[in-house]
NUKEKOL-990414 format. One line per field, with one value per atom (N, C-alpha, C): chain; atom name; residue number from 1; residue in three letters; x, y, z. Coordinates in Angstrom, 2 decimals. Each point is the difference from the previous one (the first is absolute). Layout:
N
kette: A,...
atom: CA,...
nr: NUM,...
rest: ala,...
xx: X,...
yy: Y,...
zz: Z,...
***
This chain:
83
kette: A,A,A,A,A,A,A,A,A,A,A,A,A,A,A,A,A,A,A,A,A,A,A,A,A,A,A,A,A,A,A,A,A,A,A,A,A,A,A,A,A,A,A,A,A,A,A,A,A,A,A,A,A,A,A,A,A,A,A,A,A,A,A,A,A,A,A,A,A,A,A,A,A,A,A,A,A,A,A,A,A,A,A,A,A,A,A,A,A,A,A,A,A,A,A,A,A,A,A,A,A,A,A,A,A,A,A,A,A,A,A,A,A,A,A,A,A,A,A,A,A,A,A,A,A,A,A,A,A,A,A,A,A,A,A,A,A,A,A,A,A,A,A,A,A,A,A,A,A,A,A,A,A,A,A,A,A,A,A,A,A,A,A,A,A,A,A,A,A,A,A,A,A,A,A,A,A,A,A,A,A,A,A,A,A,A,A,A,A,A,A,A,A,A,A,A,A,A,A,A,A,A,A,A,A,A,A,A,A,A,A,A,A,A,A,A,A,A,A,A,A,A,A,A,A,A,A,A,A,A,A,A,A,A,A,A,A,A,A,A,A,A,A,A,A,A,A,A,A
atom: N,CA,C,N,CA,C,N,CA,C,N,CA,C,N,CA,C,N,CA,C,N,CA,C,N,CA,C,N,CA,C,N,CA,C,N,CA,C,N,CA,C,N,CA,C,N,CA,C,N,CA,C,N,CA,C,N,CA,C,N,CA,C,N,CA,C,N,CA,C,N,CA,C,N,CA,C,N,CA,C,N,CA,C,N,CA,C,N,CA,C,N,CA,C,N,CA,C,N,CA,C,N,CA,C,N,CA,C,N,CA,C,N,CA,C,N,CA,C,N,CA,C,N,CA,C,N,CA,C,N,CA,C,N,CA,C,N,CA,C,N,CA,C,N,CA,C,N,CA,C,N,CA,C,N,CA,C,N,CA,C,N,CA,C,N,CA,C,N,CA,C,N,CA,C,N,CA,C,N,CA,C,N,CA,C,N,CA,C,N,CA,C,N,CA,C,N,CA,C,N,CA,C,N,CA,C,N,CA,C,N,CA,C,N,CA,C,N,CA,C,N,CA,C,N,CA,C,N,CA,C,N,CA,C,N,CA,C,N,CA,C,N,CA,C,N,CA,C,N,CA,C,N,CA,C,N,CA,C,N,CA,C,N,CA,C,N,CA,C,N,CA,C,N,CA,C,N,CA,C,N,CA,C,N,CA,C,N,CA,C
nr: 1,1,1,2,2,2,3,3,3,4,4,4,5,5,5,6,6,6,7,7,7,8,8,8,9,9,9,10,10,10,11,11,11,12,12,12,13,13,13,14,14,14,15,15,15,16,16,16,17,17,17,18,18,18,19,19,19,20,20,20,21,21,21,22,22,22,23,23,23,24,24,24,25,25,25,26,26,26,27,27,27,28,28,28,29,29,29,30,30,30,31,31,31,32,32,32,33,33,33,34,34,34,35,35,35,36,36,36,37,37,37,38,38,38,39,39,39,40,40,40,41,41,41,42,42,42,43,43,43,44,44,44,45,45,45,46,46,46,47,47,47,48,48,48,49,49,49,50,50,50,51,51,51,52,52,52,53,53,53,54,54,54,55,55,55,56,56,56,57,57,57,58,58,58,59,59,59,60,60,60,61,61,61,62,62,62,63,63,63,64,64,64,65,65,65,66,66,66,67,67,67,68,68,68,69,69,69,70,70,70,71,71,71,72,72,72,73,73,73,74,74,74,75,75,75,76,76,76,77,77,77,78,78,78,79,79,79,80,80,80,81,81,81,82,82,82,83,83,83
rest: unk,unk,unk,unk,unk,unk,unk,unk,unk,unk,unk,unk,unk,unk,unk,unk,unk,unk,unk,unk,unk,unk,unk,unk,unk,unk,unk,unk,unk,unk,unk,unk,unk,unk,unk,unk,unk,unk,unk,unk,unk,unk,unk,unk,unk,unk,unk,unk,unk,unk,unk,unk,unk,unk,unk,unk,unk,unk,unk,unk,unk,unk,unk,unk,unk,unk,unk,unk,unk,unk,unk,unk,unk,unk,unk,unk,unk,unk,unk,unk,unk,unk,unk,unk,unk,unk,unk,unk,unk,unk,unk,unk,unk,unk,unk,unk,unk,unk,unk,unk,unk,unk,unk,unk,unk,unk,unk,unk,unk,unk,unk,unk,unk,unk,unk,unk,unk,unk,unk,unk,unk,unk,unk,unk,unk,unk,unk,unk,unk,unk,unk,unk,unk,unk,unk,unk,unk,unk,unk,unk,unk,unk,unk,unk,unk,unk,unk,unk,unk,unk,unk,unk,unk,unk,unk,unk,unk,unk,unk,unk,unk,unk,unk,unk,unk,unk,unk,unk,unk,unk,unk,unk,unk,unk,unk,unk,unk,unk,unk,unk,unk,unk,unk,unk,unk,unk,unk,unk,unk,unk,unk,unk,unk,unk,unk,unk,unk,unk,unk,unk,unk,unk,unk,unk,unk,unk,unk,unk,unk,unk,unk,unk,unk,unk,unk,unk,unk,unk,unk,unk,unk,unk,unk,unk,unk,unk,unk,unk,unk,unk,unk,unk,unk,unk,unk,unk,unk,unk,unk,unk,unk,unk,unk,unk,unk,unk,unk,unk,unk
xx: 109.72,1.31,0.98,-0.32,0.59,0.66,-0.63,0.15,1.34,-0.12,0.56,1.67,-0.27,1.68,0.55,-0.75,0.47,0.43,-0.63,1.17,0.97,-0.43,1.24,1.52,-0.34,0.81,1.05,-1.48,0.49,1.17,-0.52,1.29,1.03,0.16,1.05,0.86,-0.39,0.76,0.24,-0.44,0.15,1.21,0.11,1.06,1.12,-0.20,1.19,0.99,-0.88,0.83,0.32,-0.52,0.72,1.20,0.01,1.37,0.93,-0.31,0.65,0.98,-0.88,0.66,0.58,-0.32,0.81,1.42,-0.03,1.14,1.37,-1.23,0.63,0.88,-0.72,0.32,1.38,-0.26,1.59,0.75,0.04,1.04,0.71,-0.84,0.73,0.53,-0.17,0.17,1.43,0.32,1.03,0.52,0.36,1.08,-0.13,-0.91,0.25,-0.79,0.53,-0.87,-0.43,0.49,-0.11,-1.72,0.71,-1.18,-0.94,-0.16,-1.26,-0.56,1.10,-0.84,-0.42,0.48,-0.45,-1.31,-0.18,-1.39,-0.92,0.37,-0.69,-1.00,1.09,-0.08,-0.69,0.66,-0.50,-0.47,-1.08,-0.46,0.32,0.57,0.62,0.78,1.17,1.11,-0.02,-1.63,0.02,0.02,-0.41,0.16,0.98,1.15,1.33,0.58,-0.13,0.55,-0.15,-1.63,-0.66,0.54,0.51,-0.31,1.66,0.77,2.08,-0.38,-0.75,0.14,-1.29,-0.12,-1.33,0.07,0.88,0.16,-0.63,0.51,-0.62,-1.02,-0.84,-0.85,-1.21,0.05,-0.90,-1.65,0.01,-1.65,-0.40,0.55,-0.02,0.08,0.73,0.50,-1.68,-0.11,-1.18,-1.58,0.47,-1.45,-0.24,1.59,0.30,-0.75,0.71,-0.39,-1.14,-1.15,-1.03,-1.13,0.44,-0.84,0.09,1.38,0.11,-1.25,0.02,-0.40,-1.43,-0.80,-1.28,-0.34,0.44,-0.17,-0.37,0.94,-0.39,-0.36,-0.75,-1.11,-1.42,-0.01,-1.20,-0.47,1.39,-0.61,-0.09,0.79,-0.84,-1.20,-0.95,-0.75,-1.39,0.70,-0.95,-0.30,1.34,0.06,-1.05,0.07,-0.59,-1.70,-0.39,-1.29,-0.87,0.87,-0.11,-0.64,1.26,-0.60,0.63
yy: 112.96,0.62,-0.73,-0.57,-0.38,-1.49,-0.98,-1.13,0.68,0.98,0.63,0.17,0.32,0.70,-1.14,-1.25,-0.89,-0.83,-0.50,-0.50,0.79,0.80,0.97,-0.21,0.08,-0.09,-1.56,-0.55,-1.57,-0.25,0.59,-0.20,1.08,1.05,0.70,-1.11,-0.37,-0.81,-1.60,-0.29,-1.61,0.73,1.65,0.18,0.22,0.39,0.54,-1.67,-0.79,-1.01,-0.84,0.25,-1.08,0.80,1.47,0.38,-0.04,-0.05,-0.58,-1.20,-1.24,-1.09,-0.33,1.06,-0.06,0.24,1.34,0.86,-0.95,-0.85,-0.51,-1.37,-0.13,-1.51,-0.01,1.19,0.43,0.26,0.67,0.31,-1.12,-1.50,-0.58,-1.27,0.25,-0.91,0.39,1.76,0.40,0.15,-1.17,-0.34,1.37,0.95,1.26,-0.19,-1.13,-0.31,1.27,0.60,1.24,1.12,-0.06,0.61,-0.60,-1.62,-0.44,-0.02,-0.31,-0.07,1.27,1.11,1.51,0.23,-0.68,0.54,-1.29,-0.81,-1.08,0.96,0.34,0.61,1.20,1.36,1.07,0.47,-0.22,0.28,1.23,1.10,1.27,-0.10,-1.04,-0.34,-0.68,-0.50,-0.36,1.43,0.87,1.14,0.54,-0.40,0.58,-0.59,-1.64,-1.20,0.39,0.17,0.05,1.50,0.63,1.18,0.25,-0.71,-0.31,-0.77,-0.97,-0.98,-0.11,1.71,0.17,-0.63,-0.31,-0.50,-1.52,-0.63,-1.16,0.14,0.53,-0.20,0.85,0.76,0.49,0.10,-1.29,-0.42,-0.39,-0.79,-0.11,1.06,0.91,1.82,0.60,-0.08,0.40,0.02,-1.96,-0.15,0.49,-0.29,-0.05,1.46,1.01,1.77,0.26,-0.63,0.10,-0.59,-0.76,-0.83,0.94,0.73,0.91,1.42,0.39,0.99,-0.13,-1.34,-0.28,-0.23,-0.30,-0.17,1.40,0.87,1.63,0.59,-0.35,0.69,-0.71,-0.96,-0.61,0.58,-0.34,0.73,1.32,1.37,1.14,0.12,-0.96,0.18,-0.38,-1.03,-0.45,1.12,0.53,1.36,1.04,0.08,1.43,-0.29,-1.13,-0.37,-0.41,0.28,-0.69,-1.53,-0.72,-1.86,-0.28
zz: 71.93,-0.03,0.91,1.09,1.02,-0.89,-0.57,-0.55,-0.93,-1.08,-1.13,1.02,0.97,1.14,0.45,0.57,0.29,-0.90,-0.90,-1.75,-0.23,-0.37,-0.43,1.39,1.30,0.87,-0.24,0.28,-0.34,-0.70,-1.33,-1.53,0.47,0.78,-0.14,1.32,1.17,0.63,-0.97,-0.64,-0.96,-0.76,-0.66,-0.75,0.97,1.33,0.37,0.28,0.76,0.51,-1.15,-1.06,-1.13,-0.50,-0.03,0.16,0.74,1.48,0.80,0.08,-0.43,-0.12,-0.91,-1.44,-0.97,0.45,0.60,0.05,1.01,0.88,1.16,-0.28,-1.12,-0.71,-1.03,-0.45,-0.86,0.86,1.07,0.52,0.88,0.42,0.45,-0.96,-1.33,-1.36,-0.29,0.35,-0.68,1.09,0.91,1.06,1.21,-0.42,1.08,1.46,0.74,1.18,0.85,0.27,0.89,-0.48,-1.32,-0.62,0.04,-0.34,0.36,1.04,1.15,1.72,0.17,-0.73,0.48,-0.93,-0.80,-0.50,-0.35,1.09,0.60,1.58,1.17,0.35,0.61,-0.90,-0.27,-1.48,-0.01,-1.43,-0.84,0.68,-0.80,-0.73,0.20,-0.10,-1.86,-0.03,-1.50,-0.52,0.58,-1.26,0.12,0.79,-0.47,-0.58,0.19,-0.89,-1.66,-0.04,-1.44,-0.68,0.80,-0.45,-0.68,0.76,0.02,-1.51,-0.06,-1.25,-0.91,-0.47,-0.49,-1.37,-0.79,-1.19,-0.27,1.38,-0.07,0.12,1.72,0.21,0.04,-1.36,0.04,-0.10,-0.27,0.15,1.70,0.61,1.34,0.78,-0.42,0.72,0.17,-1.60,0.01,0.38,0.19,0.79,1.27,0.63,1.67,0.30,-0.92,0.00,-0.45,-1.16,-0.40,1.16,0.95,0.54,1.71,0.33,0.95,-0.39,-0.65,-0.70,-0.45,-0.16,0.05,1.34,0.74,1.53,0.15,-0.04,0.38,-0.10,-1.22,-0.53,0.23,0.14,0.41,1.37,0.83,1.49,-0.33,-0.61,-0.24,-0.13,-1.50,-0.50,1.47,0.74,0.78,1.07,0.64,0.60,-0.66,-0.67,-1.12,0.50,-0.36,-0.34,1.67,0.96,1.46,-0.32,-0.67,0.56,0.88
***
């Protein structure tokens, strides 16, 4: 089980930061420097970025938030089970 939490963890941090740099990478493409140094930065800041320009970025939004959200549940699940 322990092997099963740690993959699973693995891929939810591999999804979050490839949303990350997605998110981080548009925003300094589309001239918005500020936005990029801020979610260069502070990483929250992509989900207000992603979240202002969900049309575009909604696959990146989603990893960034799919990959927050597997994180939190992994540590629950690990909580739950005392690992």
């Amino acid at each position: 089980m322990e092997f099963v939490l740690v993959t699973l963890g693995l891929l939810a941090v591999g999804a979050g930061i490839v949303g990350w740099l997605w998110i981080t990478a548009i925003a300094f493409s589309e001239g918005e420097v500020l936005w990029g140094v801020g979610c260069l930065l502070i990483s929250p800041v992509c989900l207000v970025y992603g979240f202002m320009n969900f049309e575009e970025l909604k696959i990146p939004f989603l990893l960034l938030l799919g990959g927050f959200l597997g994180r939190l549940a992994v540590v629950g699940i690990a909580m739950s089970l005392g690992a």
